[in-house]
C-alpha positions in Angstrom: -279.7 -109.0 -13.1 -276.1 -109.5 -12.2 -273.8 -106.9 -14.3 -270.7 -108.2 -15.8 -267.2 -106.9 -16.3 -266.8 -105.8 -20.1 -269.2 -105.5 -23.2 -272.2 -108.0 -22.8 -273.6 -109.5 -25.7 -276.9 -110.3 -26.3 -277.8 -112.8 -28.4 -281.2 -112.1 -30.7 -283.3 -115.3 -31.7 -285.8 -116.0 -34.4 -289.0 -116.1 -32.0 -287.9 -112.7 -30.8 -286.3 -113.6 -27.7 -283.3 -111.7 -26.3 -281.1 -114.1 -24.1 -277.8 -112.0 -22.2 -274.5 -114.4 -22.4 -273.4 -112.5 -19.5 -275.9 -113.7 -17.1 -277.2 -116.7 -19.3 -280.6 -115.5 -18.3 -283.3 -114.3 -21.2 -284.2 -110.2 -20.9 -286.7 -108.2 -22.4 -286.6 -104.7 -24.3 -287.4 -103.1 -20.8 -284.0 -105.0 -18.9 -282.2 -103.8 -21.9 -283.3 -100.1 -21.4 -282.4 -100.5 -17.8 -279.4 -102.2 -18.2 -278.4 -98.7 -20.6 -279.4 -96.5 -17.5 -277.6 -98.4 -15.2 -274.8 -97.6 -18.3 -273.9 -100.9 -18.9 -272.4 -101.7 -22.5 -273.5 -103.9 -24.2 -274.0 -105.2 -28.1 -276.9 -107.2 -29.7 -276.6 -110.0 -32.2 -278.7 -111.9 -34.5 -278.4 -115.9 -33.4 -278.2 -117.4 -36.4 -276.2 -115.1 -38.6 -274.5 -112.7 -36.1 -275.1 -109.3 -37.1 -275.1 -106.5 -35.0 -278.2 -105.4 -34.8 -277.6 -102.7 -31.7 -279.1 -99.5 -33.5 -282.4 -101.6 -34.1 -283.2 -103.1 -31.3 -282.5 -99.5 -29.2 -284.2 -97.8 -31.4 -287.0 -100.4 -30.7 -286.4 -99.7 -26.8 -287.1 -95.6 -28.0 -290.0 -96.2 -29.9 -291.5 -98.3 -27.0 -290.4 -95.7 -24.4 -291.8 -93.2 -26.5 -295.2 -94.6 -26.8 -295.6 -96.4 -23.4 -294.8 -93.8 -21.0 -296.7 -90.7 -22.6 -293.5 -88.0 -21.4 -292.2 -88.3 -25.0 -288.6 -86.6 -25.4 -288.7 -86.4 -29.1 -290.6 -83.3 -30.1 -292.4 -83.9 -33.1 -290.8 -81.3 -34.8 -287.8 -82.8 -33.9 -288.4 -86.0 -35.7 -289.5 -84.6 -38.5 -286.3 -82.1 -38.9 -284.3 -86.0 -38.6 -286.2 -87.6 -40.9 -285.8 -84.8 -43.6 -282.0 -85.7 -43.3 -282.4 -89.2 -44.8 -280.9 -89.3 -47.9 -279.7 -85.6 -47.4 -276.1 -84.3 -47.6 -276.3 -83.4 -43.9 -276.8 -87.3 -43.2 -273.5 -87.5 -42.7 -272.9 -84.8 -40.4 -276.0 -85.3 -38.3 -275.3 -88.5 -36.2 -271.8 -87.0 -34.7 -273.1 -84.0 -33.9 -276.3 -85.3 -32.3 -273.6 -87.3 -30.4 -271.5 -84.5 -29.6 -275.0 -82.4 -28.3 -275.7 -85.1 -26.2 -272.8 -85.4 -24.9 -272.4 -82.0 -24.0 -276.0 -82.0 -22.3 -275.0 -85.0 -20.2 -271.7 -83.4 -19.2 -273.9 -79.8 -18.5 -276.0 -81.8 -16.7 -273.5 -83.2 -13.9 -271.7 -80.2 -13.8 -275.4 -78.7 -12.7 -275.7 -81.5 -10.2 -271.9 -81.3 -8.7 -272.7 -77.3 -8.7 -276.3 -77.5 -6.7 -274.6 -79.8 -3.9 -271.9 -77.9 -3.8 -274.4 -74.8 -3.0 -277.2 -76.7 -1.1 -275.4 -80.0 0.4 -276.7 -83.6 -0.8 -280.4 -83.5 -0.4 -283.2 -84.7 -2.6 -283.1 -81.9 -4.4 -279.7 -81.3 -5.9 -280.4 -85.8 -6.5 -282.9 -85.2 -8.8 -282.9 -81.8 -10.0 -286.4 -81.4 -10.9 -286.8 -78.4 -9.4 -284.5 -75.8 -10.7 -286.4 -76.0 -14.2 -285.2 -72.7 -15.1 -281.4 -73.3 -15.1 -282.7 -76.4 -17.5 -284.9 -74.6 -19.6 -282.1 -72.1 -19.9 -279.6 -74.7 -20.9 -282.2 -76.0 -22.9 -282.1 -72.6 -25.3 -278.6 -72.4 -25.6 -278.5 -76.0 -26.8 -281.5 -75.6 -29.3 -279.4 -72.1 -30.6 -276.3 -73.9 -30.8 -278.1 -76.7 -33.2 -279.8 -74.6 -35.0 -276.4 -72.5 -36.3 -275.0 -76.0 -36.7 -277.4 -76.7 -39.1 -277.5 -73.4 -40.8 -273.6 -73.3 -41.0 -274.4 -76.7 -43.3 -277.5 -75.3 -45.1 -276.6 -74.3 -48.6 -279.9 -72.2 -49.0 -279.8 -70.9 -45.0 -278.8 -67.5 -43.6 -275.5 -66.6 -42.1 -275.4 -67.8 -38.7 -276.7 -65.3 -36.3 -274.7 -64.4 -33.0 -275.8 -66.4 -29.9 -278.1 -63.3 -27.7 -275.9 -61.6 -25.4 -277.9 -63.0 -21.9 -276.8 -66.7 -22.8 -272.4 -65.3 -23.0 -273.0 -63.4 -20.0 -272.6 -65.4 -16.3 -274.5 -65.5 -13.7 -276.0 -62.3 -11.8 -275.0 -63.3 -8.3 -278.7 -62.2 -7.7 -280.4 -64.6 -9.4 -278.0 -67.8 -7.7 -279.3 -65.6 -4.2 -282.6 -65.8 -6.0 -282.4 -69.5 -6.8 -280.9 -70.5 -3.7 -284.1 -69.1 -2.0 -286.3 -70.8 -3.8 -284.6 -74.0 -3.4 -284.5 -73.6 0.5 -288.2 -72.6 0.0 -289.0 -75.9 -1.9 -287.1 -78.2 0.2 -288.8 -76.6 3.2 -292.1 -77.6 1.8 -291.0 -80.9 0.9 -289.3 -81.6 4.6 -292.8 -80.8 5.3 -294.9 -83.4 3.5 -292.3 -85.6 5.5 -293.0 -84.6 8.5 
């Protein structure tokens, strides 16, 4: 699928099908989550009356990814902590700050990736980063601890906000990057040998 200069719009019909004015070519729920990794922008509107309908349909695209694929990202207790928000005070605040957090993670996350090639040169992998889980998981708790005194700071009924733990101000002991780095040669070692 060709990619266009500027927003795309798609154009929903009646019998369900998504046609994309860009490339005057119909798509399917699956291009459209491709064309949002590929980062593409683009908006989606009812044929006959011309509403934006662009939080249904991907929200359609999530719940498909969600139950096709079996690696759900949405933790259940997640989803339920959202959906007690409907109708809530906090509805208001919830959608920027989700934004915000995700935003954050995304910039964490190439920050990570400019950081491992920096250390290690471009190789597999500092591309995909699947293997340094614990700097993830780690960023991981200091995302879930900065939501969670978000949402106390706006909880009537909620304790005070408790101090972040002192290991997630502190930087990095120049051991554990030794430690990582060794483990990283380690694992691309093995996996230079499954090439071989």
């Amino acid at each position: 699928m060709a990619k266009t200069d500027g927003e795309v719009v798609i154009k929903k019909y009646a019998n369900r099908r998504l046609y994309n004015t860009g490339t005057s070519t119909y798509v399917t729920l699956e291009d459209l989550a491709q064309m949002v990794k590929r980062g593409e922008d683009f908006t989606v509107q009812d044929a006959k009356s011309g509403e934006d309908i662009t939080h249904s349909v991907l929200t359609q695209i999530i719940f498909e990814q969600e139950s096709k694929t079996g690696n759900t990202l949405l933790p259940i207790s997640f989803l339920r902590q959202l959906i007690s928000y409907y109708g809530d005070q906090m509805q208001m605040v919830v959608p920027t700050f989700l934004e915000h957090s995700m935003k954050t993670f995304a910039d964490q996350q190439t920050q990570m990736r400019e950081q491992m090639t920096r250390a290690f040169g471009e190789t597999p992998l500092t591309k995909n980063l699947q293997a340094p889980m614990q700097l993830m998981e780690e960023q991981v708790r200091r995302n879930t601890e900065m939501f969670r005194q978000a949402m106390q700071m706006f909880s009537p009924f909620g304790a005070t906000p408790q101090p972040a733990p002192e290991a997630t101000k502190k930087s990095a002991d120049p051991r554990d990057i030794d430690d990582l780095k060794e483990q990283l040669r380690t694992l691309q070692n093995r996996l230079d040998s499954f090439g071989s």
